[in-house]
C-alpha positions as CSV (number, residue, x, y, z in Angstrom):
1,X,-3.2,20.1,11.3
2,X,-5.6,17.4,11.0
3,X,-9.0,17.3,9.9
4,X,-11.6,16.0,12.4
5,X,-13.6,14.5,9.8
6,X,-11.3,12.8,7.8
7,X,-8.6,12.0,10.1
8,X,-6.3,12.9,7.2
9,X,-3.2,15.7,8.0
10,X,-2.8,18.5,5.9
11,X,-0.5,21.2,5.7
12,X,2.5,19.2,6.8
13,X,5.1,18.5,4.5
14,X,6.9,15.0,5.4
15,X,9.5,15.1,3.0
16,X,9.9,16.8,-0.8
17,X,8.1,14.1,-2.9
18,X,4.2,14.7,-3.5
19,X,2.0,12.3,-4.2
20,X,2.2,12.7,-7.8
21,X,5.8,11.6,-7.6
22,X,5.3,8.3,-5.9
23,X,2.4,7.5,-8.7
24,X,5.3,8.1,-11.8
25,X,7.9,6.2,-9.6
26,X,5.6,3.0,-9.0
27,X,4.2,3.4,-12.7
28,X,7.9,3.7,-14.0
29,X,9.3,0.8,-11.8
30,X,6.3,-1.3,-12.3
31,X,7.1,-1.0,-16.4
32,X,10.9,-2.2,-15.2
33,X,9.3,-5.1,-13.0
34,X,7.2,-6.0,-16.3
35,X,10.0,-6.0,-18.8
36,X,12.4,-7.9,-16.5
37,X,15.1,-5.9,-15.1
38,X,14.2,-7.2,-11.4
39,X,13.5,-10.7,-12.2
40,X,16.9,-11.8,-10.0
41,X,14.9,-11.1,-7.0
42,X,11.9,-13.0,-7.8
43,X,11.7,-16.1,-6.0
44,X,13.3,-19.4,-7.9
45,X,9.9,-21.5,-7.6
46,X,8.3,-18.9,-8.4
47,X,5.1,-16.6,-6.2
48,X,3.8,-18.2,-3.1
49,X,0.9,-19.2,-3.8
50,X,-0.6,-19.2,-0.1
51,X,1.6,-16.2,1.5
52,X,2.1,-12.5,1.3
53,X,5.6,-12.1,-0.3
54,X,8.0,-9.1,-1.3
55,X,10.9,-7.4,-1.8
56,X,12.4,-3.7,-1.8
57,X,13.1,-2.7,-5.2
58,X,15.0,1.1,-4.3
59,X,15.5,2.6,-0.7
60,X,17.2,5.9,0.1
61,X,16.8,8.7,3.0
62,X,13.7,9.5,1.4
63,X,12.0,6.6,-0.6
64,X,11.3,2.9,-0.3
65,X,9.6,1.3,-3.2
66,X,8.0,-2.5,-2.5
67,X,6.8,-5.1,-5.0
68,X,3.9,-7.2,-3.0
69,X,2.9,-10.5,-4.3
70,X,-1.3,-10.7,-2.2
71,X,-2.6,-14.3,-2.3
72,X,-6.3,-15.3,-1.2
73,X,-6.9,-14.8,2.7
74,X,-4.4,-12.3,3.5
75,X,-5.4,-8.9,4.8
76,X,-3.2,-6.0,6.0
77,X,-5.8,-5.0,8.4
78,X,-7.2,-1.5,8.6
79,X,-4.3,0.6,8.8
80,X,-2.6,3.8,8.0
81,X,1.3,4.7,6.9
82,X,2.3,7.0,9.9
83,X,4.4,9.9,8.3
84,X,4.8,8.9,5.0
85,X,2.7,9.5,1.9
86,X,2.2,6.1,-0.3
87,X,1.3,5.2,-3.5
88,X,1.0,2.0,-5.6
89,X,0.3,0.8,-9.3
90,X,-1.2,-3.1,-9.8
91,X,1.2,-5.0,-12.1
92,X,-1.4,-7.9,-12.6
93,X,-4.1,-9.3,-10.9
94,X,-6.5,-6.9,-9.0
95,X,-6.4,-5.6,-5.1
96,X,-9.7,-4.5,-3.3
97,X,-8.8,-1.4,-1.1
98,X,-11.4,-0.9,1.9
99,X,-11.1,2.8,3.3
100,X,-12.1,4.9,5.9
101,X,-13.5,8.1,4.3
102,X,-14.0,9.8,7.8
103,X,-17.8,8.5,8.1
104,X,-17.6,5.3,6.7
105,X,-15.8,2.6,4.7
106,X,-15.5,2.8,1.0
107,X,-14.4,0.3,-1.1
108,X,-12.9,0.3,-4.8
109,X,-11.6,-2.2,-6.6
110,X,-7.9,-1.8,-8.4
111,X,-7.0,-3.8,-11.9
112,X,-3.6,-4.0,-13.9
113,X,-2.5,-0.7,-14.6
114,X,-4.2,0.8,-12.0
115,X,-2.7,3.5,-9.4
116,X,-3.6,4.5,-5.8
117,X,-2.3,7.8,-3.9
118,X,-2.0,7.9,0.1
119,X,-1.8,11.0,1.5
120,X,-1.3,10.9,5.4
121,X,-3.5,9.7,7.4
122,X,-5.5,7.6,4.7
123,X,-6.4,4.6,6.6
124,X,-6.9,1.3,4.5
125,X,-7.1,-2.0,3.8
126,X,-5.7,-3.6,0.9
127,X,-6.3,-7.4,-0.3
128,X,-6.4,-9.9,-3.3
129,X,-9.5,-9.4,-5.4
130,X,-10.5,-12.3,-7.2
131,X,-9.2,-11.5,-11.1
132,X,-9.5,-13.6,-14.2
133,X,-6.6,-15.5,-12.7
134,X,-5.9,-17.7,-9.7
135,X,-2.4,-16.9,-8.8
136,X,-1.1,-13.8,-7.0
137,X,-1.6,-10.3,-7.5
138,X,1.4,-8.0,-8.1
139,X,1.6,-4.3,-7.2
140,X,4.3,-1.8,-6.8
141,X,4.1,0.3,-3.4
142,X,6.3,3.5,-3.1
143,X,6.5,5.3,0.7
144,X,8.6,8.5,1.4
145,X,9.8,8.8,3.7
146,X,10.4,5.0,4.3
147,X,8.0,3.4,6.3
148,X,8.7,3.4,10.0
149,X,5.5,2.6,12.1
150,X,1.9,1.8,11.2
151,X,-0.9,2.4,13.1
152,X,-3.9,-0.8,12.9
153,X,-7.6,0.5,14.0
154,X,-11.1,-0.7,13.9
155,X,-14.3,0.7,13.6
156,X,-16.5,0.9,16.7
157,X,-20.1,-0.5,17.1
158,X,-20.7,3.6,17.2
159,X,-19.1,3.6,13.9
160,X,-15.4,5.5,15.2
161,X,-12.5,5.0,14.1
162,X,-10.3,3.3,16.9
163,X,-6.4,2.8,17.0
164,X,-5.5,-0.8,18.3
165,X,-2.3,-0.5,17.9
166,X,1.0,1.3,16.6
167,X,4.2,-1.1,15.8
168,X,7.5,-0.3,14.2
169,X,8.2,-1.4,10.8
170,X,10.6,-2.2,8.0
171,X,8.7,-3.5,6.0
172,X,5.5,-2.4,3.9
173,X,1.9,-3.1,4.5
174,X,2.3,-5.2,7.6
């Protein structure tokens, strides 16, 4: 079913993980990130400093987790996560998260240490928020099922929400 005001489908199960799941995964990786146990697939020179970059940390049948690097100047674009529910904790730096709340868009602002939930059907757009530092923001994003296609809107003159387009993925956040 999905609600007409919101956009946002309930009462489907996409797979066994809930939303609470995905926040203690990307909270429980995030502390691994931290104390060092995936520094082998950081890059040798270190973060770009002027592109997106990331990596998959864990994929099965049911779960991809992501850790995203955002630099100055690089949306994701409104979009949404197509079946899968998503979730993300900020490992440094800070992320501005524009949303469409079925009316309007809402923005919040996410620090280190903070978490996000994505139900389906949350449509969003996530970016670098300037921090106390200069240099990339980290995050940990966690989708189940894995990510497969993403839908990209924009918000009418009318103030609708509007699908542009729907493209296959492999990756997270676009």
């Amino acid at each position: 079913m999905v609600s007409t005001r919101t956009g946002v489908l309930s009462g489907v199960a996409p797979t066994r993980l809930r939303l609470p799941d995905l926040l203690h995964t990307t909270d429980r990786l995030a502390d691994d990130v931290l104390s060092g146990r995936y520094d082998h697939l950081l890059p040798a020179a270190g973060l770009p400093r002027h592109e997106r970059w990331y990596t998959r940390l864990v994929s099965d049948d049911e779960l991809d987790v992501w850790l995203i690097s955002w630099v100055p100047e690089r949306a994701t674009e409104l979009h949404d996560h197509g079946g899968s529910l998503g979730a993300l904790t900020v490992l440094s730096g800070s992320l501005a998260e524009t949303r469409w709340d079925g009316g309007t868009l809402r923005r919040r602002r996410l620090d280190a240490g903070d978490q996000a939930g994505f139900p389906l059907g949350w449509v969003h757009d996530v970016v670098w928020a300037p921090a106390t530092t200069t240099g990339p923001t980290l995050s940990v994003h966690a989708y189940s099922p894995p990510l497969a296609a993403m839908s990209y809107y924009e918000v009418t003159e009318r103030n609708i929400l509007r699908r542009k387009r729907t493209e296959l993925t492999d990756g997270p956040e676009g």
